[in-house]
DSSP file (Angstrom, degrees, kcal/mol; ACC not computed):
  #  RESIDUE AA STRUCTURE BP1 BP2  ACC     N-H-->O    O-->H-N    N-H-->O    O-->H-N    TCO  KAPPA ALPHA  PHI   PSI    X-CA   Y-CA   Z-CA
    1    1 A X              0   0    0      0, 0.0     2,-0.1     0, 0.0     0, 0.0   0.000 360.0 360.0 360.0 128.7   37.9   11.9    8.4
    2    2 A X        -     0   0    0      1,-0.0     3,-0.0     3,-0.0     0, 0.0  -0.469 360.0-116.0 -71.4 141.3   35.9   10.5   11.4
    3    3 A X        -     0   0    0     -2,-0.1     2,-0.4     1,-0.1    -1,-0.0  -0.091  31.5-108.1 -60.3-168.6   36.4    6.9   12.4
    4    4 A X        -     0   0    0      4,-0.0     2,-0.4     3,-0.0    -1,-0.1  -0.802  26.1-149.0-131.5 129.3   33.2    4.4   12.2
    5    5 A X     >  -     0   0    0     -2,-0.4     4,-1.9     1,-0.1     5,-0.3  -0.946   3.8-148.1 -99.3 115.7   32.1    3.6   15.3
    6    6 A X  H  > S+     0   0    0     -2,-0.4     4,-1.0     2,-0.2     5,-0.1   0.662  93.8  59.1 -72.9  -1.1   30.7    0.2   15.2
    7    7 A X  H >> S+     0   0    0      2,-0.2     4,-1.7     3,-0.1     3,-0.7   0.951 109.8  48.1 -65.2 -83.9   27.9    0.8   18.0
    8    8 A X  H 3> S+     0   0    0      1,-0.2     4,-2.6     2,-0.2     5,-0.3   0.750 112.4  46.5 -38.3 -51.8   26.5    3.6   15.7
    9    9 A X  H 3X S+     0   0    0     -4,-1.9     4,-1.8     1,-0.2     5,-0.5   0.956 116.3  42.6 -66.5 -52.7   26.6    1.6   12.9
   10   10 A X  H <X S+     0   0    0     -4,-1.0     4,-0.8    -3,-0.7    -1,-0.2   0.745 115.9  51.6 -32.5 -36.3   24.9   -1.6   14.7
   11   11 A X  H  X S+     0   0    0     -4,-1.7     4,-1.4     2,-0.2     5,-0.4   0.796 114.3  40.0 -90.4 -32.9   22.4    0.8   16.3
   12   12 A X  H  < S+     0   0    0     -4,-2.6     4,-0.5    -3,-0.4    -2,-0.2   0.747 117.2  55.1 -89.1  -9.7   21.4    2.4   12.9
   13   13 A X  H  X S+     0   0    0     -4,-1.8     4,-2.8    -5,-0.3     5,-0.2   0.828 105.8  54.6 -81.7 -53.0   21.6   -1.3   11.4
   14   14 A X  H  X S+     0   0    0     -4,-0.8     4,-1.1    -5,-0.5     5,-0.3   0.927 104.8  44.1 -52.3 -74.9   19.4   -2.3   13.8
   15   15 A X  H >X>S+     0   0    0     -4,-1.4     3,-1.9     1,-0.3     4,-1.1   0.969 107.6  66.7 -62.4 -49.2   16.5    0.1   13.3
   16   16 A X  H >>5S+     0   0    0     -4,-0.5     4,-3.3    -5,-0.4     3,-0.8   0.983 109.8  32.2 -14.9 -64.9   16.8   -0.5    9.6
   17   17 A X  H 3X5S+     0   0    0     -4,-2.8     4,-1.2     1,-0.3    -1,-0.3   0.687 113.9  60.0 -93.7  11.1   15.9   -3.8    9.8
   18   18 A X  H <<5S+     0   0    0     -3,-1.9    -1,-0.3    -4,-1.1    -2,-0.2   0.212 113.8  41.9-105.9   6.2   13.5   -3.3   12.7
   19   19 A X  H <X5S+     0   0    0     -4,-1.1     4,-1.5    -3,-0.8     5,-0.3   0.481 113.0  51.6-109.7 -49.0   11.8   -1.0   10.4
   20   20 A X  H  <<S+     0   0    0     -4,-3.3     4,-0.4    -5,-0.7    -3,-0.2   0.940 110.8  45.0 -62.6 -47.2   12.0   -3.1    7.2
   21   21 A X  T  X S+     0   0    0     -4,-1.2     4,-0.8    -5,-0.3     5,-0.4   0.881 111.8  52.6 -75.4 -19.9   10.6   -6.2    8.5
   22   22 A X  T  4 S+     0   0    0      2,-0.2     4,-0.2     1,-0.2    -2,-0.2   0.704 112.9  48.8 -59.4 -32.0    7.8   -4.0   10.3
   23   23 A X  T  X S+     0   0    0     -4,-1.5     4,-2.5     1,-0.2    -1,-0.2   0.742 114.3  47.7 -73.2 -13.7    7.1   -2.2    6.1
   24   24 A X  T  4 S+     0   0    0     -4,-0.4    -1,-0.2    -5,-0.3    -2,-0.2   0.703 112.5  40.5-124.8  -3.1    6.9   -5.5    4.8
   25   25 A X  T >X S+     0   0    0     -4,-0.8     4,-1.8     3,-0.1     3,-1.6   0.607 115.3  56.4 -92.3 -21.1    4.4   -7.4    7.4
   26   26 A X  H >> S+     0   0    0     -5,-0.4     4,-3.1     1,-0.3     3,-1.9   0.984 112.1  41.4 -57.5 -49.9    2.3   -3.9    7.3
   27   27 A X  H 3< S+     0   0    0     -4,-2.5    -1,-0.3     1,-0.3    -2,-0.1  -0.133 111.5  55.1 -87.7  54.7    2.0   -4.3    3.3
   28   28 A X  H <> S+     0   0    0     -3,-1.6     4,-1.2    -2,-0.7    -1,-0.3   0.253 108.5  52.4-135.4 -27.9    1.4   -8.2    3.9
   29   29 A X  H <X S+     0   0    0     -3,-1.9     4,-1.8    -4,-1.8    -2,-0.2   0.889 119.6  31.9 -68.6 -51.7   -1.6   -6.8    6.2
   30   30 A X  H >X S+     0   0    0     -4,-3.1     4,-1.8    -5,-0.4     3,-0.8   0.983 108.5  63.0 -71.0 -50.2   -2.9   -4.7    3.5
   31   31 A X  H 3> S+     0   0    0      1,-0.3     4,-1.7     2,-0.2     3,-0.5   0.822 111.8  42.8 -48.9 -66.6   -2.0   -6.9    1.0
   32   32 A X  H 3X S+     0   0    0     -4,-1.2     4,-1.0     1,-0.2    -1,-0.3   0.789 114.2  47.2 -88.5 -12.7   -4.6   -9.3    3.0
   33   33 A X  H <X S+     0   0    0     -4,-1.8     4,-0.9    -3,-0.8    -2,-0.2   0.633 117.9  44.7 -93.6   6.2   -7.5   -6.7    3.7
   34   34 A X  H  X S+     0   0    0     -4,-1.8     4,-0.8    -3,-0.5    -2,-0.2   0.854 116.4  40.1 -83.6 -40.9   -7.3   -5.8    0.3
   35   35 A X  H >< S+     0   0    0     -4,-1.7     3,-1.1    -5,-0.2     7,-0.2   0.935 120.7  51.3 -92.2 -64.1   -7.2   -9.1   -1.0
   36   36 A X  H 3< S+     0   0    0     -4,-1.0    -2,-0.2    -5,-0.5    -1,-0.2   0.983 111.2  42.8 -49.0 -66.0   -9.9   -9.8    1.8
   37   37 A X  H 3< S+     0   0    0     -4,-0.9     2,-0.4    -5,-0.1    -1,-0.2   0.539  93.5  87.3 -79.1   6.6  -12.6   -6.8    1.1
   38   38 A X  S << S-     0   0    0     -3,-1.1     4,-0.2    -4,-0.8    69,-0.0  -0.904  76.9-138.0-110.5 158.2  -12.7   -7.1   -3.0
   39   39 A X  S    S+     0   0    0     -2,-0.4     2,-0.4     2,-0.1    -1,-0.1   0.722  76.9  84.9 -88.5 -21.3  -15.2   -9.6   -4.0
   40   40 A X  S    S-     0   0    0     67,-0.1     2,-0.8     1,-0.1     5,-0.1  -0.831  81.8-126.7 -91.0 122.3  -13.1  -11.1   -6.7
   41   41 A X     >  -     0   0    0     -2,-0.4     4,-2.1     1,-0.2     5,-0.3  -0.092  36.7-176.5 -85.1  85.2  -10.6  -13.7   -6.0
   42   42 A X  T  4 S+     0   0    0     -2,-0.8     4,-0.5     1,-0.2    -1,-0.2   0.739  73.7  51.2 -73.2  -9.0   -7.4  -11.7   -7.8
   43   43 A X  T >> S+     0   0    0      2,-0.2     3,-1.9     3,-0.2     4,-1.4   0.967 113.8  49.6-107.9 -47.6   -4.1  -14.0   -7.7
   44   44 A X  T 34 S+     0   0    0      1,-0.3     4,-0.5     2,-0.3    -2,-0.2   0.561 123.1  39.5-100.8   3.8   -6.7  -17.2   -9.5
   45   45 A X  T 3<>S+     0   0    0     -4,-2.1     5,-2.5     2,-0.2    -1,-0.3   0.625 114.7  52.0 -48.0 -27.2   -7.6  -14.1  -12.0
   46   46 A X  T <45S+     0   0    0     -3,-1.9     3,-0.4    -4,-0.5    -2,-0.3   0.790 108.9  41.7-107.4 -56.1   -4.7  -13.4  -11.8
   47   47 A X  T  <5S+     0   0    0     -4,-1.4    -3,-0.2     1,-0.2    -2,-0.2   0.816 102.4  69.0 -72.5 -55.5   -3.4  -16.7  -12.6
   48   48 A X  T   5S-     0   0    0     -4,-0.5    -1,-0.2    -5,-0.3    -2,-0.2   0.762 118.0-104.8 -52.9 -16.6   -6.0  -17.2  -15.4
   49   49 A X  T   5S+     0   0    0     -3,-0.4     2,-0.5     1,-0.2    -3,-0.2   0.505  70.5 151.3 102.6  13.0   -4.0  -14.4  -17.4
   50   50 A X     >< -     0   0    0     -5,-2.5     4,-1.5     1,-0.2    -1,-0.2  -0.445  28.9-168.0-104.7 144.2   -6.4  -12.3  -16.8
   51   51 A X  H >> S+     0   0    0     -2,-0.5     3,-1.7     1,-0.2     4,-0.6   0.980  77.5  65.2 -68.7 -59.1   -4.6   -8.2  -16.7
   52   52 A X  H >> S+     0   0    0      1,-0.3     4,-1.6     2,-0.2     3,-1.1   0.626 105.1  42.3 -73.0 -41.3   -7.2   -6.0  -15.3
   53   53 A X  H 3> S+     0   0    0     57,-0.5     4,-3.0     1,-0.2     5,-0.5   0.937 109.8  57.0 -37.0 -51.9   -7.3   -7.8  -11.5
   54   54 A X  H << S+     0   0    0     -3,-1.7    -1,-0.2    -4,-1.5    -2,-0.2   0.557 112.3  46.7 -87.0  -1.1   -3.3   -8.0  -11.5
   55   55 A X  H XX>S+     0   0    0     -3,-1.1     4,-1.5    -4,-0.6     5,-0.5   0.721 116.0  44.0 -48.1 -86.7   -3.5   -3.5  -12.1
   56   56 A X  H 3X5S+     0   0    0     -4,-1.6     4,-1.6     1,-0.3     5,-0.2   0.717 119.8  34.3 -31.1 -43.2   -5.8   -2.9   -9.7
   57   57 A X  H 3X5S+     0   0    0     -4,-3.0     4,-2.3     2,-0.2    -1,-0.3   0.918 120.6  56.1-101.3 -48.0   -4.5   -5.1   -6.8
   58   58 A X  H <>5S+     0   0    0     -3,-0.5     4,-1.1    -5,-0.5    -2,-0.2   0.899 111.0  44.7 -53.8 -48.3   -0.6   -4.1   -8.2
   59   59 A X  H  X5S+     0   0    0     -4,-1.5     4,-3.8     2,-0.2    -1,-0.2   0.817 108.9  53.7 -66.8 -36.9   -1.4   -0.5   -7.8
   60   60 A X  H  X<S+     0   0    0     -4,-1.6     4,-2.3    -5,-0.5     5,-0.3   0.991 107.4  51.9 -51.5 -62.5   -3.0   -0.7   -4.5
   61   61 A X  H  X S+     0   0    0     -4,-2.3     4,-1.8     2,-0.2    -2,-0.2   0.780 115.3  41.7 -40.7 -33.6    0.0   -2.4   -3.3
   62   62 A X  H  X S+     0   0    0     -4,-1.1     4,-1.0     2,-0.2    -1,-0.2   0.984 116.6  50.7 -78.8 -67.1    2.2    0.7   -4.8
   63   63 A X  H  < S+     0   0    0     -4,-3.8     4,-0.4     1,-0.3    -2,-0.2   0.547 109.8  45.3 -73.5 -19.4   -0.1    3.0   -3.6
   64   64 A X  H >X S+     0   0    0     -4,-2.3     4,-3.3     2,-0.1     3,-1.8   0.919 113.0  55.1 -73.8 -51.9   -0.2    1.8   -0.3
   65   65 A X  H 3< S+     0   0    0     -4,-1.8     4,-0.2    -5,-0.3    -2,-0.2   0.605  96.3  64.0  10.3 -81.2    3.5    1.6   -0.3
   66   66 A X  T 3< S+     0   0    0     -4,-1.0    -1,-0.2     2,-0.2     4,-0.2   0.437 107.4  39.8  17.2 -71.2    3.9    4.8   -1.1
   67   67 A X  T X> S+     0   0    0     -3,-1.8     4,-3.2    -4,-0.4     3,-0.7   0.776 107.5  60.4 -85.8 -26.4    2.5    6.0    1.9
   68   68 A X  T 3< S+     0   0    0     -4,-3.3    -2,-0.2     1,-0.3    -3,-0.1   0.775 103.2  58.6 -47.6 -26.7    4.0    3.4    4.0
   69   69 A X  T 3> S+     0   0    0     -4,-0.2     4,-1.8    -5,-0.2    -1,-0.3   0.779 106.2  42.7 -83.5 -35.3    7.0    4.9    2.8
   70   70 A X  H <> S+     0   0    0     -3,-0.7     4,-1.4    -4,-0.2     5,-0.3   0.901 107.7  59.6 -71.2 -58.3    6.3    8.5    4.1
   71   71 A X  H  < S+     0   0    0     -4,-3.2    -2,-0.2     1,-0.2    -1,-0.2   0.455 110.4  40.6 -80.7  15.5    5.2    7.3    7.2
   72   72 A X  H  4 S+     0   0    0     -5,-0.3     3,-0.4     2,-0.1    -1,-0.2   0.761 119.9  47.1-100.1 -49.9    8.8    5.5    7.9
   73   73 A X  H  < S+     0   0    0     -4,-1.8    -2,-0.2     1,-0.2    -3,-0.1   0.657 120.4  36.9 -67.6 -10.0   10.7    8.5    6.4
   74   74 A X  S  < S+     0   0    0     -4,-1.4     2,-0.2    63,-0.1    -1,-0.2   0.452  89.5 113.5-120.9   0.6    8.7   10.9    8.3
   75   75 A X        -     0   0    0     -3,-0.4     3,-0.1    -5,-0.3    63,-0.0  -0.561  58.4-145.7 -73.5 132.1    8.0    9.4   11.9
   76   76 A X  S    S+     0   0    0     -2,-0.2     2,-0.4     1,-0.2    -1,-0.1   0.833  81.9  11.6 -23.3 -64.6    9.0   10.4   15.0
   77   77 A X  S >> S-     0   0    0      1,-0.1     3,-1.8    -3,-0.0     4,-1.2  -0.977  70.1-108.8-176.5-179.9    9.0    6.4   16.1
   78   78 A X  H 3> S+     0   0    0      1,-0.4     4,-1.8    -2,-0.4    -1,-0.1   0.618 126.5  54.5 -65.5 -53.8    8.9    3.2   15.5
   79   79 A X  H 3> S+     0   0    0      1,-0.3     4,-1.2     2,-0.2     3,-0.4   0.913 115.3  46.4 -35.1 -77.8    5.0    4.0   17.5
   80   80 A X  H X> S+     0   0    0     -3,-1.8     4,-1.7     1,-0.2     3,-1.4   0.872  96.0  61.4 -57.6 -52.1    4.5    6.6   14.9
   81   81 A X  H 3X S+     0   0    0     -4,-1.2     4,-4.3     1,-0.2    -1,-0.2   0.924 113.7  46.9 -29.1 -64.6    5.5    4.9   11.8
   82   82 A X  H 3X S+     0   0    0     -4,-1.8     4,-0.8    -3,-0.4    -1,-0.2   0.568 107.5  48.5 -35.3 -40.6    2.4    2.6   12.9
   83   83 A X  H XX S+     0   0    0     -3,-1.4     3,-1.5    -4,-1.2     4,-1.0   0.962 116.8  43.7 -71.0 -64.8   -0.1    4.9   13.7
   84   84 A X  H 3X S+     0   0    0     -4,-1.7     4,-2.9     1,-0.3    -2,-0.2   0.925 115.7  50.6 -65.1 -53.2    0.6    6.8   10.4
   85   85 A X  H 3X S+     0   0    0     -4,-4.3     4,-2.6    -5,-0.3    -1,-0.3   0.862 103.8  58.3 -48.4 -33.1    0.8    3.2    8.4
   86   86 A X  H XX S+     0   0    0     -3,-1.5     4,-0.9    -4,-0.8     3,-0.7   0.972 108.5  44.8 -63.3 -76.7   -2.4    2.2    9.9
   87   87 A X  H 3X S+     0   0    0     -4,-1.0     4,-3.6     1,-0.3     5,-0.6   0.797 105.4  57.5   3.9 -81.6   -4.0    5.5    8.2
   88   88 A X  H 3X S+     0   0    0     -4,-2.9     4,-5.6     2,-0.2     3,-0.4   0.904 109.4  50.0 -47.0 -50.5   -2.4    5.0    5.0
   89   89 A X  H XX S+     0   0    0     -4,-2.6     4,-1.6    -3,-0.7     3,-1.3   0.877 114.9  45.1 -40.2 -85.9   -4.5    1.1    5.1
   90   90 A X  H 3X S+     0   0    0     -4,-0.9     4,-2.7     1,-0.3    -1,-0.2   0.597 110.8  49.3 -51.6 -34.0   -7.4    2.8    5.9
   91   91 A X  H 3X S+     0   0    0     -4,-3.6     4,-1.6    -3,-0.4    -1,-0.3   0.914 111.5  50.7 -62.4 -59.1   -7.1    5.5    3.3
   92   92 A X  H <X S+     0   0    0     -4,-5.6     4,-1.7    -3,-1.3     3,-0.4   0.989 114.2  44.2 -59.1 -36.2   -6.4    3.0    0.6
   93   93 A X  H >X S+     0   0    0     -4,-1.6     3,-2.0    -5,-0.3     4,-1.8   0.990 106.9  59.5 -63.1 -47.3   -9.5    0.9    1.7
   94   94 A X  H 3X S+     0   0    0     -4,-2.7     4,-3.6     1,-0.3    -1,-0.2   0.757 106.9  46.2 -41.0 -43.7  -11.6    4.0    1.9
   95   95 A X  H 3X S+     0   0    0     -4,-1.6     4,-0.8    -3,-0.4    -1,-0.3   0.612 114.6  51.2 -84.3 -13.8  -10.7    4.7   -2.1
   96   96 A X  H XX S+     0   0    0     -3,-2.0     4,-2.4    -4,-1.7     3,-0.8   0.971 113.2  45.6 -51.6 -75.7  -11.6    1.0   -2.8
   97   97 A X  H 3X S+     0   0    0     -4,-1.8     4,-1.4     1,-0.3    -2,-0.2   0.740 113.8  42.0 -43.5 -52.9  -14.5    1.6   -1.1
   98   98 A X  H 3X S+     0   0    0     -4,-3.6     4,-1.7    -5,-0.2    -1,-0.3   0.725 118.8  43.8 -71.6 -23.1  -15.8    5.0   -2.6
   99   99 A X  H <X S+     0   0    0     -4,-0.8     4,-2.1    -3,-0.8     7,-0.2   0.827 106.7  62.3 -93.8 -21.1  -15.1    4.4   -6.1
  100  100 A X  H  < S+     0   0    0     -4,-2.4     6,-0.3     2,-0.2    -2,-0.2   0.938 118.3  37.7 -37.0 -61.2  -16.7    0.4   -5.4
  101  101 A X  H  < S+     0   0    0     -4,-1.4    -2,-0.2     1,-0.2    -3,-0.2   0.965 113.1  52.9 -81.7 -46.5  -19.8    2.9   -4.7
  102  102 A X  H  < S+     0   0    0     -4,-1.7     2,-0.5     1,-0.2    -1,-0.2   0.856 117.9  32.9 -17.8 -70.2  -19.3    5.0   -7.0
  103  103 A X  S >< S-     0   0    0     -4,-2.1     3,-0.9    -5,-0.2     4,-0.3  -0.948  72.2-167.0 -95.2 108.3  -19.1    2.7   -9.7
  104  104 A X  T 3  S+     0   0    0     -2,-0.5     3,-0.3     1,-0.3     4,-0.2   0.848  87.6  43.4 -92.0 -11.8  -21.5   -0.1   -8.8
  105  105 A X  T 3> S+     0   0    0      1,-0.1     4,-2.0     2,-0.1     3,-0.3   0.264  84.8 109.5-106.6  40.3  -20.2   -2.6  -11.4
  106  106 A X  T <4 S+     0   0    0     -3,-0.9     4,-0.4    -6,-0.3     5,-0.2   0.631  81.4  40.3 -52.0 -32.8  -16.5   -1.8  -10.8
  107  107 A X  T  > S+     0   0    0     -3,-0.3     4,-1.3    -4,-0.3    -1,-0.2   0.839 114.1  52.7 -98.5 -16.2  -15.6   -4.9   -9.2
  108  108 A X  H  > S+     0   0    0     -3,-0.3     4,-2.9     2,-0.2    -2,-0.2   0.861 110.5  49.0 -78.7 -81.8  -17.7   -7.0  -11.7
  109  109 A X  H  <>S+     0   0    0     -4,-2.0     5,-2.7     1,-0.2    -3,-0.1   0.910 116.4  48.3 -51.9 -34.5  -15.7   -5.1  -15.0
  110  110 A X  H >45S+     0   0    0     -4,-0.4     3,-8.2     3,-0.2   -57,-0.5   0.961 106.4  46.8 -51.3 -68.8  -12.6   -6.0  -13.1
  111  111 A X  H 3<5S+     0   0    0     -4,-1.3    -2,-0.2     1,-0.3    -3,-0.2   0.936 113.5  59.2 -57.7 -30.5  -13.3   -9.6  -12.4
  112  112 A X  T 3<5S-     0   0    0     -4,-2.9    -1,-0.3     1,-0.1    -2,-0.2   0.342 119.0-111.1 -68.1   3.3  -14.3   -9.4  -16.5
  113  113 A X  T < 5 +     0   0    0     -3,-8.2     2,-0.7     1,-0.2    -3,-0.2   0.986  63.6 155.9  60.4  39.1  -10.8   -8.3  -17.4
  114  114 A X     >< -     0   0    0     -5,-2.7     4,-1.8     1,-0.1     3,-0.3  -0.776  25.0-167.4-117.2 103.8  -11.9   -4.8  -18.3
  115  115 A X  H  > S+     0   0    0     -2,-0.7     4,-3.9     1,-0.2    -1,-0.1   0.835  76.0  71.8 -52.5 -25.2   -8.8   -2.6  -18.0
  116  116 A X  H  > S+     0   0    0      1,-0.3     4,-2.0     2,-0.2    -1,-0.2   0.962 105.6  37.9 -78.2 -45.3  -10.4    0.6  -18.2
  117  117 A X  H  > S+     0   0    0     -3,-0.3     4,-1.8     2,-0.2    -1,-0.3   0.863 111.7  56.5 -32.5 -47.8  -12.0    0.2  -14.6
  118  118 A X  H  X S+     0   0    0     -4,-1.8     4,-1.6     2,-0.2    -2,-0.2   0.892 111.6  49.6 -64.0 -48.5   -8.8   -1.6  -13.3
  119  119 A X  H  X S+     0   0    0     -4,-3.9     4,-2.8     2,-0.2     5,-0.3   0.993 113.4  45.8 -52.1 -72.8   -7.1    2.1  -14.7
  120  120 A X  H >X S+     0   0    0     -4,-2.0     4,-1.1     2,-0.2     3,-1.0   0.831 112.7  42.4 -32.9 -95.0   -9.5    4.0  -13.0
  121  121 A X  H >X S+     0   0    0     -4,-1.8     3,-3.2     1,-0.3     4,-1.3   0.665 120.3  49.6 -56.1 -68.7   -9.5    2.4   -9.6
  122  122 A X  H 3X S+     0   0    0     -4,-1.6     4,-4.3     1,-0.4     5,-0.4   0.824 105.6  55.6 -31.6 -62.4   -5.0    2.2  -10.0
  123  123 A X  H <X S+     0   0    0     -4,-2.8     4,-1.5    -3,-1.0    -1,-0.4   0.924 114.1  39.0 -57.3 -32.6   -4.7    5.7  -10.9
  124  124 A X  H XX S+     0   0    0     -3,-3.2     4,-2.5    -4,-1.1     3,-0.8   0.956 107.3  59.4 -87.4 -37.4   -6.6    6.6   -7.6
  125  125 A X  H 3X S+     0   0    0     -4,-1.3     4,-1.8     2,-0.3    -1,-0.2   0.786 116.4  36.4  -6.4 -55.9   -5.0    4.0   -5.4
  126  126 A X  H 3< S+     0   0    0     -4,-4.3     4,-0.3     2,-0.2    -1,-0.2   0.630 117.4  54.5-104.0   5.3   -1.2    5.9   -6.4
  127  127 A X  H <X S+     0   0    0     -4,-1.5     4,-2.9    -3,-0.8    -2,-0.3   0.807 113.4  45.2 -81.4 -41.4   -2.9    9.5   -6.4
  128  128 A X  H  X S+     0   0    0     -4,-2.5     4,-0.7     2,-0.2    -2,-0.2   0.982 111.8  43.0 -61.2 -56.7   -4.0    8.5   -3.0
  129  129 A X  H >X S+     0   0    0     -4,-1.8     3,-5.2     1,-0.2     4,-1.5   0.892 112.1  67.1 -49.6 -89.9   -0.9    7.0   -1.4
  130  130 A X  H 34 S+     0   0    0     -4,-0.3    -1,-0.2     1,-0.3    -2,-0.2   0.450 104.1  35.8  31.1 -82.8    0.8   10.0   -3.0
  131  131 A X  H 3< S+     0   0    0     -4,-2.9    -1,-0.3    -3,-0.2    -2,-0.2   0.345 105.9  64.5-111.2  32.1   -0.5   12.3   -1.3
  132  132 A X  H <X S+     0   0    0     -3,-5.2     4,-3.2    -4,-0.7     3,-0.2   0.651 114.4  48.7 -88.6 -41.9   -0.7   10.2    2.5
  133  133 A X  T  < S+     0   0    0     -4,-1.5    -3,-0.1     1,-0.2    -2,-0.1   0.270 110.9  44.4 -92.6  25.2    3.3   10.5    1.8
  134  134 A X  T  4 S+     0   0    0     -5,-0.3    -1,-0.2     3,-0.1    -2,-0.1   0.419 116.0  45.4-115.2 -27.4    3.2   14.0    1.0
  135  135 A X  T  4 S+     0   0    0     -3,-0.2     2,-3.6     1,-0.2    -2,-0.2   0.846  92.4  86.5 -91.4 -39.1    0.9   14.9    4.0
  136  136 A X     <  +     0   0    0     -4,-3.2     2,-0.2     2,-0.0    -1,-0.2  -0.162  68.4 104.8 -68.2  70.9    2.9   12.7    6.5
  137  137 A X              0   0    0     -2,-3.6   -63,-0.1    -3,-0.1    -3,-0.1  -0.767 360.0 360.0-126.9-171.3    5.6   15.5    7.4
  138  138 A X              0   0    0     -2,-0.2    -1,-0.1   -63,-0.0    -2,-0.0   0.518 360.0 360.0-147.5 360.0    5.9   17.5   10.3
C-alpha cells in the first residue's frame, strides 16, 4: 500500500476548494443575470407562494449547474473551467432568451403562476445544460 503524502493531499485539497468557491460564485453570477434579465421579480413570487417562478428560476439554476459541472470535470485549467463556464451562462441566457421570443407572453404566464410555461422554459433550461456538459470533453 502506498503512504499518503501530505503535499499531494494539500495540493489536491487545495484545488478542490479553489475550484468550489470559484462553482459557487460563477452560479451566484448567473444566479444574478438570470435573476437580472427576466422581467419578473422571482424570490417576492417566490415568496408569495407562488410555484411557477420558483420552476423556472430552480431549473435554470440546475441547468446551469449542470454545465458548470462539465466544465470543472472536463477543463484543462482553472483558465478553462472559466472560459467554458462563461459559455454555459451564455447558453442558458440564450434559451431564456429564444423561448422569451418565442413565446411572447412567457414571462407574463410565469409571473401569473401558470406552470405549464414554467415546464416548458425548465425542461429546456436542464436539456440545455445537459448537453453544454456533454459537449464539454476533449
Amino acid at each position: 500500500m502506498e503512504s499518503l503524502d501530505l503535499s499531494h493531499i494539500l495540493a489536491g485539497a487545495n484545488g478542490f476548494f479553489l475550484h468550489f468557491i470559484a462553482a459557487a460564485a460563477l452560479t451566484g453570477a448567473f444566479a444574478f443575470c438570470y435573476l437580472w434579465i427576466t422581467p419578473y421579480a422571482e424570490f417576492k413570487l417566490i415568496r408569495e407562494g407562488k410555484t411557477a417562478p420558483a420552476v423556472a428560476f430552480s431549473a435554470a439554476l440546475l441547468g446551469f449547474v449542470l454545465a458548470l459541472s462539465g466544465a470543472v470535470a472536463n477543463s484543462v485549467s482553472f483558465i478553462d473551467m472559466l472560459i467554458w463556464a462563461g459559455i454555459a451562462l451564455f447558453l442558458q441566457v440564450l434559451v431564456f432568451v429564444g423561448l422569451r421570443l418565442a413565446f411572447a407572453d412567457l414571462c407574463k404566464r410565469i409571473a401569473d403562476d401558470e406552470l405549464g410555461p414554467a415546464i416548458v422554459l425548465a425542461g429546456f433550461a436542464l436539456a440545455a445544460g445537459l448537453l453544454s456538459a456533454a459537449c464539454m470533453t476533449y
